[in-house]
N, C-alpha and C positions, 0 to 999 in steps of 0.2 A: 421088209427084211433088210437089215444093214447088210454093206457091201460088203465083199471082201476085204479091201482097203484098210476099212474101219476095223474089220474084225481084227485083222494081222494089228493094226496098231495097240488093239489092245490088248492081245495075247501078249504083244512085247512088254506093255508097261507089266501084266502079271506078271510075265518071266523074271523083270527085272525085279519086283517088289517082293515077291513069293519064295524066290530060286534060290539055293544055295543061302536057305537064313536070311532071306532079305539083301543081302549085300548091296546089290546093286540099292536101293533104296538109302543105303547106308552110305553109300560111295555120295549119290545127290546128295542128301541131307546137310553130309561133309563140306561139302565144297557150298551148298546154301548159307552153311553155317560161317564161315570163313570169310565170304563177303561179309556177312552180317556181324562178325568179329571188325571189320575194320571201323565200321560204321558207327558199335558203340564207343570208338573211343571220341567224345563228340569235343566241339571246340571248348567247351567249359570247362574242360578237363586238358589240365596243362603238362604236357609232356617232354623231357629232357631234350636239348638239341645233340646233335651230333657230339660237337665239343663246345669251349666257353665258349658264350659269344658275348659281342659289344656290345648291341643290341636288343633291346626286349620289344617294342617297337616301331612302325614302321608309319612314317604320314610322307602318304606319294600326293602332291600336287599337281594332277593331271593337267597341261593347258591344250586340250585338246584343238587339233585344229593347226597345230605347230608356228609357235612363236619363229619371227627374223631374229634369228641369230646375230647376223649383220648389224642391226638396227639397236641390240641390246647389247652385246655380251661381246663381238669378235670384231674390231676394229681394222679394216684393211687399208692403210696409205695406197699401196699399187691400185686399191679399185678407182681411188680417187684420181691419179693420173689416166685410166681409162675411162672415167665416166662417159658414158652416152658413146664410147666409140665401139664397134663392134668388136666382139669378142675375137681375140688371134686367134689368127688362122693357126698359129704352133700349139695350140690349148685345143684345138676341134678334132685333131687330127686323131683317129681309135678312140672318139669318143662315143659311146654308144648309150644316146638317152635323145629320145626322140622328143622333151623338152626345149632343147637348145637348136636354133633355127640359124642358117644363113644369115636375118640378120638380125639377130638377139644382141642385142648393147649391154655392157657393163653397166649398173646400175651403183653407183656408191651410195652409202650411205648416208643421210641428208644430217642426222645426228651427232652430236659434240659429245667423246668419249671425255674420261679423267680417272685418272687410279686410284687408287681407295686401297683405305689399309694400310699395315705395316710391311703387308705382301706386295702391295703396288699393282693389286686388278682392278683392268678394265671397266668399266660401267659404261651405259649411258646415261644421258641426262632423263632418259624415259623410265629406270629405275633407282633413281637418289638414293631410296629407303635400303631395298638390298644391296647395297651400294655399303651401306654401312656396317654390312654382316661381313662383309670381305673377306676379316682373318679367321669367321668359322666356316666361309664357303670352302669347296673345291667345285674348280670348274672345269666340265670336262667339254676341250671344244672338235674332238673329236668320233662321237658318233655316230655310226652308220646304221642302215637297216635294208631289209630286204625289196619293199616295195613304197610305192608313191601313193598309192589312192589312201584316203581317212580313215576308212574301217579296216580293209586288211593291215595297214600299219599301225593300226591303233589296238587291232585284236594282236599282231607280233610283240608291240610295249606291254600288253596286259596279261596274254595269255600264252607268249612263246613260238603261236604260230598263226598264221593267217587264214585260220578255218572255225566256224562256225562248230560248238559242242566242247572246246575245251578247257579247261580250270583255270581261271583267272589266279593272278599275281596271290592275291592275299586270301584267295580259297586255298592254293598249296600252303602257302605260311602258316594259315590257322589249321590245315589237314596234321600237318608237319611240327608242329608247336603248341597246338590248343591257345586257351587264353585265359586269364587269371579274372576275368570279369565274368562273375557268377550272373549278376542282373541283366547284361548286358552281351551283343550276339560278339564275336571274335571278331568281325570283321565288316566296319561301316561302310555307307558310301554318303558323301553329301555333294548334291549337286549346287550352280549356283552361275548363273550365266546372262547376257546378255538378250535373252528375247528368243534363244536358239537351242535346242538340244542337242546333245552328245551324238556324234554320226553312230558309233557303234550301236550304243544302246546298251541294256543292260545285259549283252553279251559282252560284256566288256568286265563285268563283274559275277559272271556266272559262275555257277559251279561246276560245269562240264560233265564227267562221268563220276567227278569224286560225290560223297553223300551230299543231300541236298541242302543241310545243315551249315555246309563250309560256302554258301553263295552268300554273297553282299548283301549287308541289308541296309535300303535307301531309310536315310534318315531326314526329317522336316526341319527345318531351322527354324519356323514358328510355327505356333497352334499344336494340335498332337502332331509327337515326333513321328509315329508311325500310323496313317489312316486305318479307324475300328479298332486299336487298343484300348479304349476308354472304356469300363464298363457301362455297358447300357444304363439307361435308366430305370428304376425298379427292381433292379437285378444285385443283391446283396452278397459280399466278399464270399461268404458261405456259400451260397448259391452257386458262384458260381467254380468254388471249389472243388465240389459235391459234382459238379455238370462234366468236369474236366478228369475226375475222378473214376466217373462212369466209362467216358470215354478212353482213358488210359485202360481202365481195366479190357473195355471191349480190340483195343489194339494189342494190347500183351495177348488175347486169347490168338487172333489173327497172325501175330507174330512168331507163337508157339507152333503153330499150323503151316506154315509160309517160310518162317526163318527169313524173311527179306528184312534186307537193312533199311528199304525207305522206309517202312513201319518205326523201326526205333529214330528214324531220323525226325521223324511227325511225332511221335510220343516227344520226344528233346523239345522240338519246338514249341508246340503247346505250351509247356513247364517253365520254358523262356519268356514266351507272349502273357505269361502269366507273372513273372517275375518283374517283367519290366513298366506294367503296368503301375508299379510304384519308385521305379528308378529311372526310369524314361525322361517322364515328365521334372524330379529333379535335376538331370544333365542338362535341357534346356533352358531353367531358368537362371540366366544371369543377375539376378537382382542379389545375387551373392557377390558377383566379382566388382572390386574398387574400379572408381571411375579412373583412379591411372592405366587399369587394366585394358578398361575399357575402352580409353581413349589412345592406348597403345595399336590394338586391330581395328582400330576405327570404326567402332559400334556405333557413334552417334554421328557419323557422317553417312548422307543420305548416299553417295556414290560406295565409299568400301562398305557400307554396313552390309550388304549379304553375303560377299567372300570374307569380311572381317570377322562375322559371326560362326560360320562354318570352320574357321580358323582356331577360330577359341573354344568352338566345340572339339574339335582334335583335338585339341590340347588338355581338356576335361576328360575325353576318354581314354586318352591315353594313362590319362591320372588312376581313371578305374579301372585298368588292366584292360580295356581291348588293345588286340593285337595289331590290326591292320588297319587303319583308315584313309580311306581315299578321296579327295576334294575336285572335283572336276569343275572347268569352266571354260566353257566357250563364249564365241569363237574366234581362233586366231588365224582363217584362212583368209587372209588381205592379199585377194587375188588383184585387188584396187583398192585404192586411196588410202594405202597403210598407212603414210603418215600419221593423217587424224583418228584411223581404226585402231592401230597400236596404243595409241597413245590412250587411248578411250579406255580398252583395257587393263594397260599400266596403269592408271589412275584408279579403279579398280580393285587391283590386285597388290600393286606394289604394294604398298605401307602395311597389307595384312603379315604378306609373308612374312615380310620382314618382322615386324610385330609378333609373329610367333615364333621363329627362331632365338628373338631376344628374352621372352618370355621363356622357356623350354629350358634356356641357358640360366635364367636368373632363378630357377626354381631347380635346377640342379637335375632338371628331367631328359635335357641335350645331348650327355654324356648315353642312355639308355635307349634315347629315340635318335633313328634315321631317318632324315626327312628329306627328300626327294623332289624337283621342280624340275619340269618339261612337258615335251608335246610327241607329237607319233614320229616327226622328222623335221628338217629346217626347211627354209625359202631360198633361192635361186640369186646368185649375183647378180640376176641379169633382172630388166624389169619384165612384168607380166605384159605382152607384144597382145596379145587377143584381146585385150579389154583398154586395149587406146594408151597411148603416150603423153598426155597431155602434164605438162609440168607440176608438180603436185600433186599428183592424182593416182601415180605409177604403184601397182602392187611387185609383187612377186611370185612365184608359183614354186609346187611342191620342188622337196630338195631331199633325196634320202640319203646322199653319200658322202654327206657331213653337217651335222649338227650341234648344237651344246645343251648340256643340262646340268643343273645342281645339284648338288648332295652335300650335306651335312649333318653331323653329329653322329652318333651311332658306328663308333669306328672307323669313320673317314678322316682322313686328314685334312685337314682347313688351310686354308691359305693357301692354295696353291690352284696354278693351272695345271692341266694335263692335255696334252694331246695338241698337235699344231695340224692345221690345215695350207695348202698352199698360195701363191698369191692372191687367187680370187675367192678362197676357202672353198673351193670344188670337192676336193680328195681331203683325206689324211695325209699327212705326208709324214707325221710321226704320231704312235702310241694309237694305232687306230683300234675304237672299243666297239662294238657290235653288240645290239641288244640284248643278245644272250651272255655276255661277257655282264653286261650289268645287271641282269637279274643272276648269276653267280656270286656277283658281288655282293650283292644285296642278301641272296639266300647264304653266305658264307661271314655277314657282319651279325646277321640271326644265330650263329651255331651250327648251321648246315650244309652239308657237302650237297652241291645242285645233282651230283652223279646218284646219291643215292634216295633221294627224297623222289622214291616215284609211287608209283600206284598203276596193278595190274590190269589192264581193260583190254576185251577181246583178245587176247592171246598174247600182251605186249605190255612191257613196259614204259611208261610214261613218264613224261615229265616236264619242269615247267621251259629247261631251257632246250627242250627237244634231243637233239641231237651234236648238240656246240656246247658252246659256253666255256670262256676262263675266268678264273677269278682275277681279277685287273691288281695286284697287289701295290700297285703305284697309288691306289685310292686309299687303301688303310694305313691307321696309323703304326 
């Protein structure tokens, strides 16, 4: 005999499905159906931004792990008259960061800066190549962020907020914009690293609560772009039309039934994974691009060839209408021996980026794409104290309360710095921008106002820059 429990339960669903015309049935279905409204409108399908924008575009250059600022980008004379001497005491005083110790020393920077440009920015000798982008960079050396540890600051740069489940950078973009690449998903990732993987993970390109559709999809820089797109062997174009046919038809009946949006989001994809299977493998083969091209992001140098290649693949998607693409590389936590560890990585990286920036510009695509370089926060004026002193050897440790990052094209304005830090570049001390301030920016050179691009989850409105966010207008042109 069912319990009471059970019975009252289902007396209710009768009430509600039977009573009054169904209504109540009516009332679910509604609100099933409304989810499921958001969800067709999938990334393939490109839809209007707010107002114009500069933008069509977006290649974020993740250097996860967070680049010395210090050592590339923010040149300090005063560190150099305090080298090695302990931090003043007039700097310690309401300082509250349980980083800097009694006796943490000023650590100068061991590298030989020089201006660049008709703007006359900073460089180091660790990035000669971007060095030479100068008057299309802006450099903003003022950024801040909420926390020091790699994942949760690395989930704040990507996703808004430091918790695990929410929508990454270029799942809002593509939620919020779609993307003009029929063959191809709205929103890449290509990874590319030194021997180490990204701390977040692919929480960091998730899709969060939005449909499953708008999450990252990892791309391969050789062999199949995506592992099991190839069809099988024995298995003919028809076949497997015919297979996937069945199957869409079996999800539309489930969908009809269900009204859930992750059904049409699995039907999309299918249609995609099927799509790509002939345009996939076209975007990876370079034996299209001129060896100047080539020898621009340094394909046939055994050190930049796997960031030079992922570089030049951005630049190919971007060509084919995806929206978002994101390049990650680690690692830049030189908790010790940055000298040679920096360097390791510049060597690397530099000549891609730069190589695609010039690239991007000489094909007239710079103006449409913004393109983006940094890490989740900067490094410490002081040296890393837990991991030994020994001359040459000295790292640096996390730093969230001022940082630099790049940007360019896609409505930023070039050639300029923004933002000043104080003698040791601790604080801001002028134009201070806070991660939500630049994913504003970034969603406001797209078309989009960060206030209104949200998405309704559990009784609340969402969004990428939370709770904050200005648009930095000192960045646009």
């Amino acid at each position: 005999m069912e319990s009471p429990n059970i019975l009252a339960a289902q007396n209710r669903r009768c009430f509600l499905q039977q009573t009054a015309c169904g209504l109540g049935g009516i009332a679910l279905s509604q609100l099933l159906a409304d989810t499921a409204q958001t969800a067709r409108a999938t990334p393939s399908t490109t839809r209007l931004p707010h107002f114009k924008p500069h933008a069509k575009n977006v290649i974020f250059i993740f250097m996860s792990g967070a680049p010395s600022q210090y050592d590339l980008y923010s040149p300090k004379p005063e560190m150099h008259r305090l080298h090695r001497q302990p931090v003043p005491e007039s700097f310690l005083q309401n300082l509250d960061d349980a980083l800097i110790k009694g006796s943490a020393q000023v650590f100068a920077s061991p590298r030989t800066f020089t201006k660049h440009g008709e703007c006359g920015m900073d460089f180091s000798d660790y990035v000669p190549h971007l060095a030479t982008c100068a008057d299309e960079l802006c450099m903003v050396r003022s950024m801040h962020t909420n926390v020091s540890n790699h994942h949760p600051a690395q989930l704040v740069m990507n996703c808004g907020v430091p918790l695990f489940g929410h929508p990454s950078m270029g799942s809002w973009v593509t939620y919020g914009l779609g993307s003009e690449a029929n063959d191809l998903p709205g929103y890449v990732v290509l990874l590319s690293n030194s021997g180490e993987g990204v701390d977040g993970g692919s929480s960091l390109w998730n899709n969060g609560f939005l449909p499953s559709e708008y999450r990252g999809v990892n791309f391969r820089s050789n062999g199949d772009p995506i592992l099991h797109l190839t069809t099988p062997k024995g298995i003919s174009r028809r076949t497997q039309r015919s297979r996937l046919d069945a199957i869409r038809t079996l999800n539309e009946i489930r969908l009809q039934d269900t009204r859930d949006g992750e059904i049409e989001s699995r039907i999309a994809s299918y249609e995609l994974a099927y799509r790509m299977q002939a345009a996939a493998p076209e975007l990876v083969d370079l034996s299209d691009e001129t060896a100047k091209t080539q020898e621009l992001y340094g394909i046939n140098n055994e050190t930049t060839q796997p960031f030079g290649t992922n570089c030049l693949l951005a630049r190919r998607m971007v060509e084919r209408g995806v929206r978002f693409v994101q390049l990650y590389h680690s690692t830049w936590d030189d908790h010790s021996n940055l000298n040679a560890k920096l360097k390791t990585n510049c060597d690397m990286t530099d000549l891609p980026a730069a190589g695609l920036i010039k690239d991007l510009k000489q094909r007239g695509l710079l103006d449409d794409t913004l393109v983006i370089w940094g890490g989740e926060f900067g490094r410490t004026p002081m040296n890393e104290v837990r991991r030994g002193n020994s001359p040459g050897k000295e790292g640096r440790d996390h730093h969230p309360f001022a940082f630099t990052m790049l940007l360019a094209g896609g409505g930023i304005k070039g050639g300029q710095v923004v933002g000043e830090t104080d003698e040791l570049g601790y604080h801001p001390i002028k134009d201070p921008i806070h991660v939500h301030d630049l994913q504003a920016t970034i969603l406001h050179c797209l078309g989009m106002d960060h206030e209104q691009l949200t998405f309704r989850h559990q009784g609340r409105d969402f969004r990428l820059t939370d709770i904050g966010g200005n648009v930095v207008k000192k960045l646009l042109v």
